[in-house]
TIVEX-52139 format. One record per residue (C-alpha): x, y, z. Coordinates in steps of 0.1 Angstrom, whole numbers, plus 5000, padded with zeros to 4 digits. Last residue first. Layout:
N
XYZ;...
# end
This chain:
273
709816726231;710317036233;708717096265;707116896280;703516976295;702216596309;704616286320;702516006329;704415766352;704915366346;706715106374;708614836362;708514486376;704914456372;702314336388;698914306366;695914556357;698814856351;698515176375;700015466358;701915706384;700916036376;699616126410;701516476417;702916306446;703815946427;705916186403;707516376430;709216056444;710116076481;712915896489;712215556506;713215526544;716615456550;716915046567;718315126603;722215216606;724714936609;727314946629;730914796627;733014776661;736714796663;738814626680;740614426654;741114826635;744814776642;745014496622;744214656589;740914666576;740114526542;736914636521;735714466494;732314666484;730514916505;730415256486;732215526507;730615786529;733716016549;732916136580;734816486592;736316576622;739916366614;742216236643;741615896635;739515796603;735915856604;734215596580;730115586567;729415296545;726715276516;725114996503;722615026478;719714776473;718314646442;717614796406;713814926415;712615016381;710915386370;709815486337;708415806324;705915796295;705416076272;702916346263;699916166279;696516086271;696715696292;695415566260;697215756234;700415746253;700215346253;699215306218;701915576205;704515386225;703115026205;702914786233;705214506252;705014216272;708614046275;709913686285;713213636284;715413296279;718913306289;721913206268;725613066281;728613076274;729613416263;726113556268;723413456242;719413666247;716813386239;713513576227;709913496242;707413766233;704313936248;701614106227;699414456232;698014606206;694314596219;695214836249;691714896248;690514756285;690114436277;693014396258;695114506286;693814246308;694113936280;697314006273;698013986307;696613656310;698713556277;701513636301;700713406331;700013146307;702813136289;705213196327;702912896338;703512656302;707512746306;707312646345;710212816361;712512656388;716012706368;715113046359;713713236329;714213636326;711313776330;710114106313;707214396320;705614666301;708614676275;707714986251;707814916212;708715196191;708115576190;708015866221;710815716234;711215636272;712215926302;714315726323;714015656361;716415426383;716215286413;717815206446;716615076479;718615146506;721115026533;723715196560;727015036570;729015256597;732615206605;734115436630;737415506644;739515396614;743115426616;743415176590;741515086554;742814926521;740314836491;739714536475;738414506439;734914456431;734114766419;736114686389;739314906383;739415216359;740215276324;741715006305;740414956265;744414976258;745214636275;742314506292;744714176300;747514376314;745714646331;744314306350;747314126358;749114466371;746214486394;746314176409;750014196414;749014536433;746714316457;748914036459;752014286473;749314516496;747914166509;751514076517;752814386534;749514386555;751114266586;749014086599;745413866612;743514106587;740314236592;737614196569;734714316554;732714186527;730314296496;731414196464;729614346429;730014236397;731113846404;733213636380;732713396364;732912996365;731812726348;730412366354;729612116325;727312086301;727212226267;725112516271;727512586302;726312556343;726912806361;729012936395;729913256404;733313286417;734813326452;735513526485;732013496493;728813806491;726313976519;729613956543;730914156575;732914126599;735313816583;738713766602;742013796581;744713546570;742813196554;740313386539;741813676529;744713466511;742113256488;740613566480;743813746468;744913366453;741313406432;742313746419;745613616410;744413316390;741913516375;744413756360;746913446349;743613316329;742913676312;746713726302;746413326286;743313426270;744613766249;741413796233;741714206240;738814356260;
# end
């Protein structure tokens, strides 16, 4: 990003007029997230603001969508403005347009993601990131206990840290339980670790547009309907079961003596590794 502030502020003061606009013009149908900034508090007291990543709504606007269109490409502007050179897309936050739309399905699941870890350094067995109702001498305790299990049954190289990781204005305390790679393949006689971490749900929406055959699946985020879609009626599909995952089929999954937020597969005849 450039340190252009003052392009930055006049970005986020026409984001939040977009979301100040939907909600006063348009009829909510659907929301897992507001029309407005995360709140925090700093390092140095006081209340600040940021952002959100994702933003999950539907609306339907009470007009003429002239205006939203107007806000939503001075929005834009703002934003190429402030990212200068390093722009390359749009946030997924960012509103999108919809009309002639027959049918509006949302549909849920859980999403993860798998990586094939390092066969050298340190591998994270588990981490928490410290809230605002965490006990520091509980979270200790809880992963000295852990410790404790994996020494017992040979893992005797096993430690857990506590490291502060700084954000712009603000720092977060983790905690992590980790082992030597070489330890951890050794003892569960492996060629290399796979591993697996559930990173929340994903939200996917089916649309039909008038006078088309074909369903088009979109990812859910801030979507607008025009006025003509007032009537119509957004369904949600039952909960999609979890995919199958060959690696818990061919039992490699690695079963730790604690819960974990990660899980651990074996991963045997690689080649070239």
């Amino acid at each position: 990003m450039t340190n252009n502030t003052e392009d930055w502020s006049i970005f986020y003061t026409s984001e939040i007029a977009l979301f100040d606009y939907l909600r006063t013009n348009s009829d909510c149908r659907y929301s897992e997230s507001t029309l407005t900034y995360d709140e925090f508090l700093g390092d140095y007291g006081g209340v600040l603001t940021k952002p959100k990543r994702y933003i999950r709504w539907i609306g339907v606007l009470n007009d003429d969508p002239r205006e939203f269109v107007e806000l939503v490409k001075e929005m834009e502007k703002n934003y190429q403005k402030a990212m200068g050179s390093k722009f390359k897309r749009f946030p997924p936050r960012f509103p999108q347009l919809f009309n002639d739309i027959e049918e509006f399905n949302i549909s849920t699941q859980n999403a993860f993601q798998s990586k094939l870890m390092p066969n050298s350094g340190m591998l994270v067995l588990k981490t928490h990131k410290v809230g605002a109702g965490d006990d520091d001498g509980m979270l200790k305790a809880l992963f000295q206990s852990h410790v404790k299990a994996l020494h017992s049954i040979g893992m005797v190289t096993a430690e857990y840290r506590i490291s502060e990781r700084y954000a712009l204005f603000s720092t977060a305390t983790v905690y992590e339980l980790l082992i030597p790679m070489h330890n951890f393949i050794s003892h569960y006689n492996c060629e290399a670790v796979q591993r697996r971490v559930n990173t929340g749900r994903q939200y996917k929406v089916r649309i039909k547009r008038a006078g088309e055959l074909v369903r088009q699946q979109v990812t859910l985020g801030l979507m607008v309907l025009t006025k003509e879609c007032k009537d119509l009626a957004i369904t949600h599909s039952e909960p999609k079961a979890p995919r199958s995952n060959t690696l818990d089929e061919q039992g490699l999954r690695i079963e730790l003596p604690f819960e974990s937020n990660f899980q651990f597969y074996r991963r045997l005849n690689l080649p070239n590794l």
